[in-house]
C-alpha positions as CSV (number, residue, x, y, z in Angstrom):
1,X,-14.6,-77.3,-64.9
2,X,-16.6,-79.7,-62.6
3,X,-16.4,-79.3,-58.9
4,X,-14.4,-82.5,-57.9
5,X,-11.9,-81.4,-60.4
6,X,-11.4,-78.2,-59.1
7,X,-11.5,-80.2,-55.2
8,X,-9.1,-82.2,-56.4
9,X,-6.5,-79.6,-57.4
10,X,-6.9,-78.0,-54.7
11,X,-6.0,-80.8,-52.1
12,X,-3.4,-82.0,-54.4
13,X,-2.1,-78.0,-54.6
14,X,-2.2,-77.9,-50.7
15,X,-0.4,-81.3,-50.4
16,X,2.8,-80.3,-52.2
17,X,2.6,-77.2,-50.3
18,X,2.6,-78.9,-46.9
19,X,5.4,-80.9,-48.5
20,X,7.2,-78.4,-49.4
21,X,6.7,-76.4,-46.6
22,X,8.2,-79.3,-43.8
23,X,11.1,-79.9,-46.3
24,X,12.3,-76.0,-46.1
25,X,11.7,-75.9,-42.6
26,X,13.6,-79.7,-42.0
27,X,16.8,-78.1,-44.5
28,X,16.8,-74.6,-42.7
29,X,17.0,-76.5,-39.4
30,X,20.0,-78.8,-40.4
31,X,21.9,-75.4,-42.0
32,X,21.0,-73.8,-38.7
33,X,22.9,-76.6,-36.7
34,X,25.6,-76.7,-39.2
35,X,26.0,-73.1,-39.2
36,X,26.2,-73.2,-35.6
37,X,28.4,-76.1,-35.1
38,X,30.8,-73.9,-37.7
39,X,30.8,-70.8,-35.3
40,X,32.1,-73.0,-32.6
41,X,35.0,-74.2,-34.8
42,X,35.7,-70.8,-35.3
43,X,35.7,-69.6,-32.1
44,X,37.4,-72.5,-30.4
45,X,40.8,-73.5,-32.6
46,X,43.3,-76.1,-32.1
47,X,45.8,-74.4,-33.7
48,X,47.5,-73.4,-31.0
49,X,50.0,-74.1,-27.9
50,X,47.2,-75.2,-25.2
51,X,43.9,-76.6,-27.2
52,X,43.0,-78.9,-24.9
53,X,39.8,-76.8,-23.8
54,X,39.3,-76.1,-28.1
55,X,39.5,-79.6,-28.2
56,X,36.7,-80.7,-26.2
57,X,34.5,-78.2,-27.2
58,X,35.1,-79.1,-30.5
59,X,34.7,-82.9,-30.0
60,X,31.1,-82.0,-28.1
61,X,30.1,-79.7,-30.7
62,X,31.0,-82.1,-33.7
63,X,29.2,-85.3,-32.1
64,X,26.1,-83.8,-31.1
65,X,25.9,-81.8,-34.6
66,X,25.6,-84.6,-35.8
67,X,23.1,-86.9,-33.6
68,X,20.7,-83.3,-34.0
69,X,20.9,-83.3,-38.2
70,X,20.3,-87.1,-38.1
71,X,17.3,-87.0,-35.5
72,X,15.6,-83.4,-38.0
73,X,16.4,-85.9,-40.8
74,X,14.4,-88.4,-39.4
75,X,11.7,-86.4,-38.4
76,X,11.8,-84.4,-41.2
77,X,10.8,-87.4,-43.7
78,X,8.5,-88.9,-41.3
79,X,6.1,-86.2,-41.1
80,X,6.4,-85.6,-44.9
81,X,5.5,-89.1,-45.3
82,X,2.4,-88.9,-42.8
83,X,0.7,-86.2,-45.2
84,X,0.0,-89.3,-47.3
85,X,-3.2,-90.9,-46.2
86,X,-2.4,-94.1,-47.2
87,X,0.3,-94.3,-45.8
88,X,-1.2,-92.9,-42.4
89,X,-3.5,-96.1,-42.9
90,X,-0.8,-98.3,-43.2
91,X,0.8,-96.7,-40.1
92,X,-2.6,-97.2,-38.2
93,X,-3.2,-100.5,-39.6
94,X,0.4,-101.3,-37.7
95,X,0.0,-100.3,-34.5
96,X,-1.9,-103.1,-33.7
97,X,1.5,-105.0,-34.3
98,X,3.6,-102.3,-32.7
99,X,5.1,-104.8,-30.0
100,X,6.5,-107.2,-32.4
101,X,7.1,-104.9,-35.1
102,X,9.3,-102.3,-32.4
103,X,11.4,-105.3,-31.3
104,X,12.3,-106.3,-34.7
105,X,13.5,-102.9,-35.7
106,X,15.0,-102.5,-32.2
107,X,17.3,-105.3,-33.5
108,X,17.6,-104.5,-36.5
109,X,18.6,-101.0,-35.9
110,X,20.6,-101.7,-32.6
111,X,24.2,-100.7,-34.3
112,X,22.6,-97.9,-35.4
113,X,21.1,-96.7,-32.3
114,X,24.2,-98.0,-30.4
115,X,26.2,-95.5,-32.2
116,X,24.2,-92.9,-31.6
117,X,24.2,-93.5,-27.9
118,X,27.8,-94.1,-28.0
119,X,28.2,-90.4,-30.1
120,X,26.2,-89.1,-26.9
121,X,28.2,-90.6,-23.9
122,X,31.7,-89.5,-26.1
123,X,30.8,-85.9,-26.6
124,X,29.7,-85.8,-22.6
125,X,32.3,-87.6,-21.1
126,X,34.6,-87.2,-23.6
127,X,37.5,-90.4,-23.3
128,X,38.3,-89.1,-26.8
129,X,38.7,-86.0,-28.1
130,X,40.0,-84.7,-31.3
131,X,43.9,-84.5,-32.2
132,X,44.2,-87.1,-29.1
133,X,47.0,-89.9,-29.5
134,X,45.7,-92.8,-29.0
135,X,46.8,-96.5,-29.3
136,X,43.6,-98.5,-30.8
137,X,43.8,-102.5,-31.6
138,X,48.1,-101.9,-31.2
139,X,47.9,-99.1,-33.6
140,X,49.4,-95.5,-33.0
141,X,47.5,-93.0,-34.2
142,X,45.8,-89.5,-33.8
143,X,41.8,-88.9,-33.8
144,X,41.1,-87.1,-36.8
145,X,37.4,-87.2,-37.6
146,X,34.9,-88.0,-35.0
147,X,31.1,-88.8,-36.6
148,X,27.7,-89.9,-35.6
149,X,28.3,-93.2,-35.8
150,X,32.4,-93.8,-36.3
151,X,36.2,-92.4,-35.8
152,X,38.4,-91.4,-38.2
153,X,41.8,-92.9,-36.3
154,X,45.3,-91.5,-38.6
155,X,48.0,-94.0,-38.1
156,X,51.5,-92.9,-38.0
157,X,52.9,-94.6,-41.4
158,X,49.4,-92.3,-42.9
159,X,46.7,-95.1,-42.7
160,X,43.5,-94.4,-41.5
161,X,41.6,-96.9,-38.9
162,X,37.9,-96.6,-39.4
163,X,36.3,-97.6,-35.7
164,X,32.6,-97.2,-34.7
165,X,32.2,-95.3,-31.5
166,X,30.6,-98.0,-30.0
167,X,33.9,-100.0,-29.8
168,X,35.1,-96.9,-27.7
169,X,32.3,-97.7,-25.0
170,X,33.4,-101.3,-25.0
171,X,37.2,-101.8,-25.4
172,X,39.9,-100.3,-23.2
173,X,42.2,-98.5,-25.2
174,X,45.3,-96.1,-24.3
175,X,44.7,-92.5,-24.9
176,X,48.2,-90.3,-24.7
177,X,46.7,-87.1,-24.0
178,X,43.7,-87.4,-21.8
179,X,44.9,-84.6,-19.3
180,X,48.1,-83.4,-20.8
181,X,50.5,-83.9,-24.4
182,X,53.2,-84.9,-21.6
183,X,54.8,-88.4,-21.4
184,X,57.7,-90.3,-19.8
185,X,59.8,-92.8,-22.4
186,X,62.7,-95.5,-21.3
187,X,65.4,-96.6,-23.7
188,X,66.8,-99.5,-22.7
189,X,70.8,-100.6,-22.7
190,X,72.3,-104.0,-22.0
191,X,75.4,-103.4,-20.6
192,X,78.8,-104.7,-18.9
193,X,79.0,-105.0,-15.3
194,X,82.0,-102.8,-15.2
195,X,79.9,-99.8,-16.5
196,X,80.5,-97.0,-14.2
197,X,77.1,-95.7,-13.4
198,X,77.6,-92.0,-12.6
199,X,79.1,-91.4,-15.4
200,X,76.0,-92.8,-17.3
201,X,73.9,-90.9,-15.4
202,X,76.3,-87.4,-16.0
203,X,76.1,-88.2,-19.6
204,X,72.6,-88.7,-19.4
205,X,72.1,-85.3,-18.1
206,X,74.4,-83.9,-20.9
207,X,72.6,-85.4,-23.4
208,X,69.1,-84.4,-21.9
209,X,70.2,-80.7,-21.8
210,X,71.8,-80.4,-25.0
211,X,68.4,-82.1,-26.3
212,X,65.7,-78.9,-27.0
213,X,62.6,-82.1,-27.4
214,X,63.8,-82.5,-23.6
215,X,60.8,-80.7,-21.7
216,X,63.4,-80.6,-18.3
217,X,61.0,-83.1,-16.1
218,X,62.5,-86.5,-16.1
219,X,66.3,-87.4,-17.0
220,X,66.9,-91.1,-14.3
221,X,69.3,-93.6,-15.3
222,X,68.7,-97.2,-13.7
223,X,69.7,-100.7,-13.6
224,X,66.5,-102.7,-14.1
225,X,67.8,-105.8,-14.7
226,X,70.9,-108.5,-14.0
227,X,72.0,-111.2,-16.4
228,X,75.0,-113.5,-16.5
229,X,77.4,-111.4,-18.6
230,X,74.9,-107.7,-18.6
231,X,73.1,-105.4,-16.8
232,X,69.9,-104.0,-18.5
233,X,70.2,-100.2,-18.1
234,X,66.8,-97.9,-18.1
235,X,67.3,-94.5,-19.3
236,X,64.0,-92.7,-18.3
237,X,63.3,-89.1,-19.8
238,X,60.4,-87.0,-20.7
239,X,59.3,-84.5,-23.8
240,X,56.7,-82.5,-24.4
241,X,54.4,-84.7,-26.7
242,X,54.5,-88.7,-28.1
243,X,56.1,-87.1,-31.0
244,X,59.6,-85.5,-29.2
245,X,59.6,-88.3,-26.9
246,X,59.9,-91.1,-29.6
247,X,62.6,-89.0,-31.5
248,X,64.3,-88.2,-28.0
249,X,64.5,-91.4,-27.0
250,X,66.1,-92.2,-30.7
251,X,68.5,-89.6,-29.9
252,X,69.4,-90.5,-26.3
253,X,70.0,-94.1,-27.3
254,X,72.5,-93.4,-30.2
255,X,74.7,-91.0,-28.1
256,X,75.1,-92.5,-25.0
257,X,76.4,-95.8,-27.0
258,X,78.4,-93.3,-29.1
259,X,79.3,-92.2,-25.2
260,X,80.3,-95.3,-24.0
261,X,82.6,-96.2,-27.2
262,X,84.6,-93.3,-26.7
263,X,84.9,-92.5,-23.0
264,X,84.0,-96.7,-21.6
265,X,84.3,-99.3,-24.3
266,X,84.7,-101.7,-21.4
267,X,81.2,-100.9,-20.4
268,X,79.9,-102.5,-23.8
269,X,78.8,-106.1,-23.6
270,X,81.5,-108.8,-24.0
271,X,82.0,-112.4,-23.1
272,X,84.6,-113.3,-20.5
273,X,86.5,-116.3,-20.5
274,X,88.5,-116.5,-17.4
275,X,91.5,-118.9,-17.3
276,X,92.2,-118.5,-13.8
277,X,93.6,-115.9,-11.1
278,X,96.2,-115.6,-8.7
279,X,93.9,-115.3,-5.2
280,X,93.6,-112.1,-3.0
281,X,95.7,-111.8,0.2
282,X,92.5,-111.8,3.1
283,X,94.0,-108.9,4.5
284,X,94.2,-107.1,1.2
285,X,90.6,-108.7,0.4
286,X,89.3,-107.6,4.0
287,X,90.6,-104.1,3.1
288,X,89.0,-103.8,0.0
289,X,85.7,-105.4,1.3
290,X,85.8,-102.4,4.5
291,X,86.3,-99.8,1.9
292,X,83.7,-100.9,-0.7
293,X,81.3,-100.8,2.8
294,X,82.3,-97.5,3.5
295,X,81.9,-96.0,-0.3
296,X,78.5,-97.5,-0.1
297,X,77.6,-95.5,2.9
298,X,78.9,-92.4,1.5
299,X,77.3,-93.2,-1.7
300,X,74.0,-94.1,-0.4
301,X,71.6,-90.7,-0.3
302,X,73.4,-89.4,-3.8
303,X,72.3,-92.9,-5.1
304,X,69.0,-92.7,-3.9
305,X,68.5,-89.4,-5.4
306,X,69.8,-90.0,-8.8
307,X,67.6,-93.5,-9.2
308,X,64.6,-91.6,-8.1
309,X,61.5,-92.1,-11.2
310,X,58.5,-91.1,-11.2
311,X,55.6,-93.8,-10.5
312,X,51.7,-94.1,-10.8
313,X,51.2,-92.3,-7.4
314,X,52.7,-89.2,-8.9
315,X,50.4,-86.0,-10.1
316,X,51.8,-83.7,-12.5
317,X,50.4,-80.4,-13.1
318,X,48.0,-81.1,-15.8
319,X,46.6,-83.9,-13.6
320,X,46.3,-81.4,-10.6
321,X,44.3,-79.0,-13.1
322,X,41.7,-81.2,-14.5
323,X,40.4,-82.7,-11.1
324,X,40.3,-78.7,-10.0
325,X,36.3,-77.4,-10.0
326,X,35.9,-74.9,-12.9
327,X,36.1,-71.6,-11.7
328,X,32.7,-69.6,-11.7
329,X,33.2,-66.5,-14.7
């Protein structure tokens, strides 16, 4: 066998073996990230009462599981590829282009990268995490897969809304369970002007306590709003997640209009036509105008107590625990 035969073989023997060689080691080092990404999973769950911690490991440990596989891909093939020498003279043969060339795939790739840096700034700052509620383009939804490059958004009515991570960078959004699963929800009432408000707000409190998605935070009844023939009646309660607070609301709404036919139908809206009314005595009308005075004096701390809602200045305890510095182990 001639000499340049055998040379050939040789280099062609030690090529696939280079090949080979970074292939094994680039496949190895995406199991090795998998497998660790899997340990994590394990050893944080979500299935339980308090995951918020599991759920932002979990969130960190997906994203950047996925940004390190892409970038050992990448890598990977490109230094396969550069055991080709003509290819390695095609690579030299570009650099003197490199400027133009690097800002043409700069734009061409920028969704790509964009994703990527978006993946990055989610898993370390986290605004998302998974199993959050969030409400994306007016859609209600939970996050139930978050990738390298997109999120996996399930809607309530089962629908899934695909989004790229950059739009998460970009957009405002509303996200239900940043510090805590907690949440305050109104139902709203129009009703007459004869309603007699403590006993809405007794019933209230009936119906909150007989209620087990009541969480025993929040249970205010207030008028919000006046209009010719109503009143607009917030009732303002609070459950344990978006979930029991949409279905307690539900709940709250139904009995205390099943309430209010039974105990105060005048309370439910009407029109009035009035035809006219023998006038008030002054003296009787002077009485009755010192008395209502008087009842409103009385009336006034009890009021103030019972109309009392929570605001924006308020800090529950969830909020109180996340801006606390960890603690050192």
């Amino acid at each position: 066998m001639p000499d340049w035969i055998a040379n050939a073989d040789g280099a062609l023997s030690r090529h696939v073996l280079v090949l080979l060689v970074l292939l094994v080691l680039g496949w190895l080092a995406v199991r090795a990230v998998r497998a660790l990404e899997r340990r994590v999973l394990r050893e944080h769950p979500v299935d339980v009462a308090d995951n918020l911690r599991a759920r932002r490991v979990q969130t960190q440990a997906k994203v950047i599981s996925g940004v390190v596989q892409g970038a050992i891909i990448v890598v990977g093939l490109g230094l396969a590829l550069m055991t080709f020498p003509a290819i390695r003279e095609i690579g030299a043969t570009l650099l003197a282009s490199a400027g133009v060339l690097g800002l043409v795939a700069g734009l061409a790739a920028k969704p790509v990268f964009g994703n990527l840096i978006a993946g990055l700034q989610i898993a370390l700052a986290q605004p998302i995490r998974l199993d959050d509620v969030v409400i994306v383009q007016g859609e209600w939804g939970r996050i139930e897969e978050i990738n390298a490059t997109y999120v996996v958004v399930r809607v309530w009515d089962e629908r899934r809304l695909v989004v790229p991570l950059q739009w998460f960078i970009e957009n405002p959004f509303e996200n239900w369970t940043r510090t805590t699963s907690q949440l305050l929800g109104t139902a709203f009432l129009w009703l007459d002007y004869r309603t007699p408000m403590a006993d809405v707000r007794e019933a209230l409190e009936r119906i909150c306590r007989t209620d087990e998605r009541w969480d025993g935070r929040v249970c205010v009844a207030q008028v919000t709003e006046t209009a010719e023939t109503t009143v607009q009646v917030r009732l303002l309660v609070s459950a344990r997640n978006s979930g029991e607070l949409f279905d307690l609301r539900c709940a709250v709404r139904e009995r205390m209009i099943e309430y209010l036919e039974r105990a105060h139908p005048e309370a439910l809206p009407r029109q009035r036509i009035d035809l006219g009314r023998p006038p008030a005595t002054e003296t009787g009308a002077q009485q009755s105008h010192g008395a209502a005075l008087e009842q409103l004096r009385t009336d006034s701390g009890q009021v103030t107590e019972q109309t009392a809602s929570p605001g924006a200045e308020d800090v529950n305890d969830a909020d109180t625990a996340a801006m606390e510095p960890p603690r050192a182990s």
